[in-house]
C-alpha beads as a LAMMPS data file, in Angstrom:
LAMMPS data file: protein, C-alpha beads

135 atoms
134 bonds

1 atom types
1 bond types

-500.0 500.0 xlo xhi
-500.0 500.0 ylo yhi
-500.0 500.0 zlo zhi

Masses

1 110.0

Atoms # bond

1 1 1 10.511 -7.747 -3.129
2 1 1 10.533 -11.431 -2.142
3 1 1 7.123 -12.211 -0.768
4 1 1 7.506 -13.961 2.944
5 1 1 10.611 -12.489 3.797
6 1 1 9.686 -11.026 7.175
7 1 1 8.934 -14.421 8.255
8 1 1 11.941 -16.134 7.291
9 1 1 13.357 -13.504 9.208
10 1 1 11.506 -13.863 11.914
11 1 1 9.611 -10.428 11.865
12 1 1 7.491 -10.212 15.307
13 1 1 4.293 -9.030 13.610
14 1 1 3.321 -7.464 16.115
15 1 1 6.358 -5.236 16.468
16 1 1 6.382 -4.550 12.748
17 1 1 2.485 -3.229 13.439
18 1 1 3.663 -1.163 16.757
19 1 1 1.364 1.702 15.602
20 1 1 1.283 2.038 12.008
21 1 1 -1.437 3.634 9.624
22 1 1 -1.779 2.543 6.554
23 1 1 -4.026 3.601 3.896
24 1 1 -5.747 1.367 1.080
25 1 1 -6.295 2.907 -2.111
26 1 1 -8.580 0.787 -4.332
27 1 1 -11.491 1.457 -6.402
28 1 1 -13.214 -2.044 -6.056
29 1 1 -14.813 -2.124 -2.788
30 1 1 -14.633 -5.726 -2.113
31 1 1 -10.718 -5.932 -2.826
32 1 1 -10.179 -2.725 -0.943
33 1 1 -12.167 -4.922 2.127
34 1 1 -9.617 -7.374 1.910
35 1 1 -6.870 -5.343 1.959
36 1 1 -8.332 -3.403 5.164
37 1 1 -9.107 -6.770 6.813
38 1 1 -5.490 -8.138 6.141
39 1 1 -4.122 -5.344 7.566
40 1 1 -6.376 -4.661 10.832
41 1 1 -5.928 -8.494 11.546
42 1 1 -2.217 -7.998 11.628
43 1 1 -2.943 -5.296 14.317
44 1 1 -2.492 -2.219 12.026
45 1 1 -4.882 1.270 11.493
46 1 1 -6.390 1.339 8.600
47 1 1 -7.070 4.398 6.331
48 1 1 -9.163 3.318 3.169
49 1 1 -10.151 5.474 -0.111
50 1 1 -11.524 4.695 -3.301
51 1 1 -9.978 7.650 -5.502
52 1 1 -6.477 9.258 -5.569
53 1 1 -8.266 12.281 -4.895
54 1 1 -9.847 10.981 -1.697
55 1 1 -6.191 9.610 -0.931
56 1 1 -4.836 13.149 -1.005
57 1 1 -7.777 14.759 1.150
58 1 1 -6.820 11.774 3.525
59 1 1 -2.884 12.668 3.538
60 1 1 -3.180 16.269 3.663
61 1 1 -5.597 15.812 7.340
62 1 1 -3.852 12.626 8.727
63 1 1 0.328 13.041 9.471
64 1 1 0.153 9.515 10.610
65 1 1 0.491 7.662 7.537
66 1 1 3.320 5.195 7.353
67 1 1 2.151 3.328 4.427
68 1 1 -0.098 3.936 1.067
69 1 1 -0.712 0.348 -0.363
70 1 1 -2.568 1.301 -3.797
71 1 1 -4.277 0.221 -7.216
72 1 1 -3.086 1.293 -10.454
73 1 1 -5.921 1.209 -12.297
74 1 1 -8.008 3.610 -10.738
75 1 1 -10.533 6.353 -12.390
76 1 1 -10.256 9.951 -11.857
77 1 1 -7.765 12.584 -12.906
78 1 1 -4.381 10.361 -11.570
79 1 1 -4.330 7.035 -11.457
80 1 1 -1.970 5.018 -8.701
81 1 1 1.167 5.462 -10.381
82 1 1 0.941 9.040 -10.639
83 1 1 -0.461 9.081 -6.830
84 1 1 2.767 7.104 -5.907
85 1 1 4.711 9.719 -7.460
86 1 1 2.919 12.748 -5.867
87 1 1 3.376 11.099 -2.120
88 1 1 7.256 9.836 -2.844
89 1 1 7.356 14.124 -3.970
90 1 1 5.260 15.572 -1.043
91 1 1 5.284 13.023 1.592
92 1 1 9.024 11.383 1.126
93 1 1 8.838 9.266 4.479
94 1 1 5.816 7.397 3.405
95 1 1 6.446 3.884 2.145
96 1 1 4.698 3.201 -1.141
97 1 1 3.462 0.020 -2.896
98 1 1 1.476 -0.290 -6.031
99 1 1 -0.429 -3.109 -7.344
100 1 1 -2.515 -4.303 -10.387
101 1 1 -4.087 -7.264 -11.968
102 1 1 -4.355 -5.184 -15.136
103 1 1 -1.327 -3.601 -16.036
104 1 1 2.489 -4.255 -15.349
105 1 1 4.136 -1.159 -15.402
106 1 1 7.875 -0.858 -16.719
107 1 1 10.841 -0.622 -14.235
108 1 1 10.919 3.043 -15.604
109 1 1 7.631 4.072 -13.958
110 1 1 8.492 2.522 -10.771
111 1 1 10.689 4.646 -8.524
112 1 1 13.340 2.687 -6.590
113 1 1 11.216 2.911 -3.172
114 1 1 8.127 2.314 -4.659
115 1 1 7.474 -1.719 -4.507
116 1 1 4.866 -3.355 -7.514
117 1 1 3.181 -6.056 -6.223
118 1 1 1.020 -8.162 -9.162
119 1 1 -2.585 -9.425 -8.536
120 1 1 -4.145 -11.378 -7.434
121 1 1 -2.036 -12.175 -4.100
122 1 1 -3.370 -14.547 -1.560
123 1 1 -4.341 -12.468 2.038
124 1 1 -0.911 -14.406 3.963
125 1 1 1.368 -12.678 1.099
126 1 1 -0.817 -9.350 1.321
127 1 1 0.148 -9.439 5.159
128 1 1 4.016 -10.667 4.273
129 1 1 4.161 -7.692 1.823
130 1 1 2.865 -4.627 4.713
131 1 1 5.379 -6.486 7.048
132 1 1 8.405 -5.894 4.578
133 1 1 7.015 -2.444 2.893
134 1 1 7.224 -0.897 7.046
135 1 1 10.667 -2.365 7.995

Bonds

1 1 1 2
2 1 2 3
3 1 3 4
4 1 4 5
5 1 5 6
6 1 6 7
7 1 7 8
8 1 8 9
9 1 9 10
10 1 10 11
11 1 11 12
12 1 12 13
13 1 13 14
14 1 14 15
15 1 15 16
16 1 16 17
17 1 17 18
18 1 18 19
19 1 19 20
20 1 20 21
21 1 21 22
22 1 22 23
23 1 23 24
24 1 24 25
25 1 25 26
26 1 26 27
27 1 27 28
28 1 28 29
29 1 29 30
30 1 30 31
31 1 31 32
32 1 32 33
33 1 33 34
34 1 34 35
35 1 35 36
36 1 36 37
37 1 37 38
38 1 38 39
39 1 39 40
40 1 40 41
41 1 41 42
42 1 42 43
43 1 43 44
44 1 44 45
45 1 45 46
46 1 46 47
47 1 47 48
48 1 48 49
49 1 49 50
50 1 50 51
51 1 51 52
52 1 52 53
53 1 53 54
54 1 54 55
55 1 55 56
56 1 56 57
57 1 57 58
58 1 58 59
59 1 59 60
60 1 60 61
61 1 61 62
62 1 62 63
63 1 63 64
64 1 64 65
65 1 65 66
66 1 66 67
67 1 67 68
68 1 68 69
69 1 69 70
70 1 70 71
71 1 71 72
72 1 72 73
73 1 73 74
74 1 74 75
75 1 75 76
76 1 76 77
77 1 77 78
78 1 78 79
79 1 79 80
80 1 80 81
81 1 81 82
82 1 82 83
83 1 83 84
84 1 84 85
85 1 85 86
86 1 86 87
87 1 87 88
88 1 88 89
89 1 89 90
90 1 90 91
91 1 91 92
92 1 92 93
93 1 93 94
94 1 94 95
95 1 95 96
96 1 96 97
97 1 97 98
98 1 98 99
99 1 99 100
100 1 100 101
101 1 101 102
102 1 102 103
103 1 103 104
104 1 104 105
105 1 105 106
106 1 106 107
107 1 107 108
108 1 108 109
109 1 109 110
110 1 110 111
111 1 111 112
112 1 112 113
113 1 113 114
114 1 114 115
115 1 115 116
116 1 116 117
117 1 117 118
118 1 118 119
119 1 119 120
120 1 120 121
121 1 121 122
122 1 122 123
123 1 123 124
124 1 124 125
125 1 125 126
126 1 126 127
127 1 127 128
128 1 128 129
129 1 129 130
130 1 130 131
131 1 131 132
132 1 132 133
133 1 133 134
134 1 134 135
């Protein structure tokens, strides 16, 4: 995905926010606080967990959820791969993107509509990527 895109194309943000959830998924609390503060300052809700399993308990209560932006490297019994995999199976309309500063996965892991994004990103690109991920 070309980072900046939905500026160039001259994406109103707040149009591309009109009501969206999305959830963070992050172990580390600081960088999961920086995700949720990119996102709320671009006007959208903000859903955060720190597990795949608290990710899960949070999609099976909350219908709302356009968008899961998560971690790979996560502990627990499924890391953010295999969470991207059980939403793109269970909830098909939500919009998926993975990142990690620790491992690049292989183009076979990634499903076609789930986007990898590599750490670290700067919090303009972070905002640029939940702008093209909810076109």
């Amino acid at each position: 995905m070309a980072q900046g895109a939905g500026a160039e194309m001259g994406v109103n943000l707040a149009e591309a926010a009109d009501g969206a959830q999305i959830l963070i998924v992050e172990d580390e609390f600081l960088i999961r606080m920086l995700a949720a503060d990119v996102a709320m300052d671009q006007g959208y809700g903000v859903l955060e967990a720190g597990s795949s399993e608290e990710a899960v308990a949070i999609l099976e209560r909350d219908p709302n959820i356009d968008l899961v932006f998560t971690d790979i490297d996560m502990p627990g019994a499924c890391d953010g791969l295999a969470l991207a995999r059980l939403i793109k199976r269970s909830w098909p309309a939500i919009r998926v993107v993975v990142t990690s500063g620790k491992v690049i996965p292989p183009d076979s892991e990634i499903a076609e509509d789930i986007v990898f994004v590599p750490k670290p990103y700067r919090p303009q690109e972070l905002a640029n990527i939940f702008v093209e991920a909810l076109l």
